[in-house]
matplotlib code that plots the C-alpha trace (Angstrom):
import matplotlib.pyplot as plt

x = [0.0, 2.3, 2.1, 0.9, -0.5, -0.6, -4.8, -4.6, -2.8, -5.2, -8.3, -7.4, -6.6, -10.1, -12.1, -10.3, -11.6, -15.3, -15.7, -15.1, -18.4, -20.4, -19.5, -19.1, -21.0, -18.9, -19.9, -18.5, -15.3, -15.0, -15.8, -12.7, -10.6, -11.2, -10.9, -7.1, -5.7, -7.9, -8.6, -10.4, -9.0, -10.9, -13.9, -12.3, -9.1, -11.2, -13.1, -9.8, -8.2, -11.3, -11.4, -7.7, -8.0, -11.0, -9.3, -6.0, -8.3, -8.6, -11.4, -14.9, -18.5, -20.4, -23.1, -24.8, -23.1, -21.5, -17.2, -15.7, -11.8, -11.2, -8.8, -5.6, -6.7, -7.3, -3.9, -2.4, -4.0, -3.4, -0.8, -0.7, 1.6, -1.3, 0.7, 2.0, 0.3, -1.4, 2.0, 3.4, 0.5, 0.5, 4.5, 3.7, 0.9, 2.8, 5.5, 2.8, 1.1, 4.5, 5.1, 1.5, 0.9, -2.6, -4.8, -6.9, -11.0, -13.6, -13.6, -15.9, -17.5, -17.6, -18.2, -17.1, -20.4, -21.1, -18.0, -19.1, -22.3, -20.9, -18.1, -20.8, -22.6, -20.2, -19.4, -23.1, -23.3, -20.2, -22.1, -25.4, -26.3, -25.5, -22.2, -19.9, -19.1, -15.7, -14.4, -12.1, -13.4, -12.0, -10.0, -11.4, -9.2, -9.2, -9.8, -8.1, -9.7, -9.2, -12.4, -13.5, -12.1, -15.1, -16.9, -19.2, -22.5, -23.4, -24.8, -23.3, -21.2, -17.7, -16.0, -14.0]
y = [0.0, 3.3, 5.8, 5.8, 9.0, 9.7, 9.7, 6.6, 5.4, 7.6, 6.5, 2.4, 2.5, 5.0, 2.2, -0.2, 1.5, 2.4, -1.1, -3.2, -5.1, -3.9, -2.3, 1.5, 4.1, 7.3, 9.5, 7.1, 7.0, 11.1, 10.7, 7.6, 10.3, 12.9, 11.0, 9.9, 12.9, 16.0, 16.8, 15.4, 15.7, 17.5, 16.0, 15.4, 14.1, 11.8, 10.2, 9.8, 7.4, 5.7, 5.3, 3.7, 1.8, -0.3, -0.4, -2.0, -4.5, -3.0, -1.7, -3.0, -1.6, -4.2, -3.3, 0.3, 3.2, 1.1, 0.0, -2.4, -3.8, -7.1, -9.6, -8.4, -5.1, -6.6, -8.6, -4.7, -3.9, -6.3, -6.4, -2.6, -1.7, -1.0, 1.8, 3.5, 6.7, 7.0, 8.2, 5.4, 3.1, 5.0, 4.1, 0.8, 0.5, 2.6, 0.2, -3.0, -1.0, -0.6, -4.4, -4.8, -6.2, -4.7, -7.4, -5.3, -4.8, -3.0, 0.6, 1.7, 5.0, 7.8, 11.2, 14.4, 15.4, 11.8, 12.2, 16.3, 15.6, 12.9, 15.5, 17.9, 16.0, 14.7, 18.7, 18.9, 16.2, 18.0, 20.8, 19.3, 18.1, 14.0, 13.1, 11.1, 7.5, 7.9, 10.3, 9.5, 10.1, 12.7, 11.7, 12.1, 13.6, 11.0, 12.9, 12.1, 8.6, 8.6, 8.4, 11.6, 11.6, 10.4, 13.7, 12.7, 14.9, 16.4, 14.2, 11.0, 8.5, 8.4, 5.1, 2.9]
z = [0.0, -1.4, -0.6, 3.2, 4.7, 7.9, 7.7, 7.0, 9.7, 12.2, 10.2, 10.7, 14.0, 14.6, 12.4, 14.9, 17.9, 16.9, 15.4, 18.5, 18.8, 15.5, 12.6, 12.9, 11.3, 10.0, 12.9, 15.4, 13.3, 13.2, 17.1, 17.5, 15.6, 17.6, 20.6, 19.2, 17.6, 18.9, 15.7, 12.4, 9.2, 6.3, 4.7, 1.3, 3.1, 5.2, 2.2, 0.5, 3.0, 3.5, -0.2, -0.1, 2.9, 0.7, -2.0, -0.1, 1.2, 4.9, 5.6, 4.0, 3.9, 6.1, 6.1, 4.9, 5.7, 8.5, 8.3, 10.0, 9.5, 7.3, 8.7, 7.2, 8.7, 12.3, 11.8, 11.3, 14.6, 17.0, 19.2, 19.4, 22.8, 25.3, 27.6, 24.3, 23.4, 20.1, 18.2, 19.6, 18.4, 14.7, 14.2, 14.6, 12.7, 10.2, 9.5, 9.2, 6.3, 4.6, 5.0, 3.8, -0.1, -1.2, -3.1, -4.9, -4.1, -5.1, -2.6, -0.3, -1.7, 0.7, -0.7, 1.0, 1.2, 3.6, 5.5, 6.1, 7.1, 9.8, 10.9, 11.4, 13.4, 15.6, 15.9, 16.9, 19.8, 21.6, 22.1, 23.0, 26.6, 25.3, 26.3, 24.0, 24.7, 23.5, 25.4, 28.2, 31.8, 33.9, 36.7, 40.0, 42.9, 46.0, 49.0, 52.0, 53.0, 56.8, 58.4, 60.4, 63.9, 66.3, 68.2, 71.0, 70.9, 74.3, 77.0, 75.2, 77.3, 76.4, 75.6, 76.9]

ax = plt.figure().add_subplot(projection="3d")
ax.plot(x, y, z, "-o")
ax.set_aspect("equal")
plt.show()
């Protein structure tokens, strides 16, 4: 698969992560790469490497207007170091694609217009009241976690 762009890489490993238990629609793959990069690529940009990645053989239309990864792609994937941070995780990934020999398939079509309309509404649901699934949860401070020292109310017997 020549040349490999970096969109690539970031959309395969978002496909990866929206498509755990059913195949992902595009808004939840805008939302995985957000979640991994802070940022989503243009629409045009986006339905580009979707375009290649179905046209390498990685990632297939399951069902409609929902991806999922095809077993090369899921052999790509796995084994991904599970403290790394996401460059870490897209160098390795980045070297399997260039090891990877396409066969060649039919591509998933995407237009820009498809892959604007999801980016806009993955814009929409961060600023409604819904929350979105994929973000990380914030971490809670631990208070001190002595119990409070015992006070005695007036009138009560003291202990022994």
């Amino acid at each position: 698969m020549h040349p490999i762009y970096e969109v690539d890489v970031l959309l395969l490993l978002a496909v990866s992560l929206a498509s755990k238990r059913r195949p992902a629609e595009l808004v939840e793959i805008v939302a995985a790469t957000d979640l991994l990069n802070d940022a989503v690529p243009s629409e045009t940009r986006f339905a580009d490497a979707i375009r290649r990645l179905s046209i390498a053989g990685l990632i297939l239309e399951a069902e409609a207007g929902r991806f999922a990864l095809t077993p090369e792609a899921e052999k790509i994937v796995t084994g991904l170091p599970k403290k790394g941070d996401t460059a870490e995780r897209m160098a390795v990934v980045w070297d399997r694609l260039v090891a990877y020999s396409p066969a060649a398939n039919e591509p998933a079509v995407v237009t820009p217009q498809q892959a604007c309309a999801a980016i806009l509404a993955h814009r929409a649901s961060g600023q409604g009241v819904g929350k979105n699934m994929l973000m990380p949860k914030p971490k809670v401070e631990e208070d001190d976690k002595r119990r409070p020292p015992f006070r005695r109310g007036p009138g009560a017997p003291r202990r022994r």
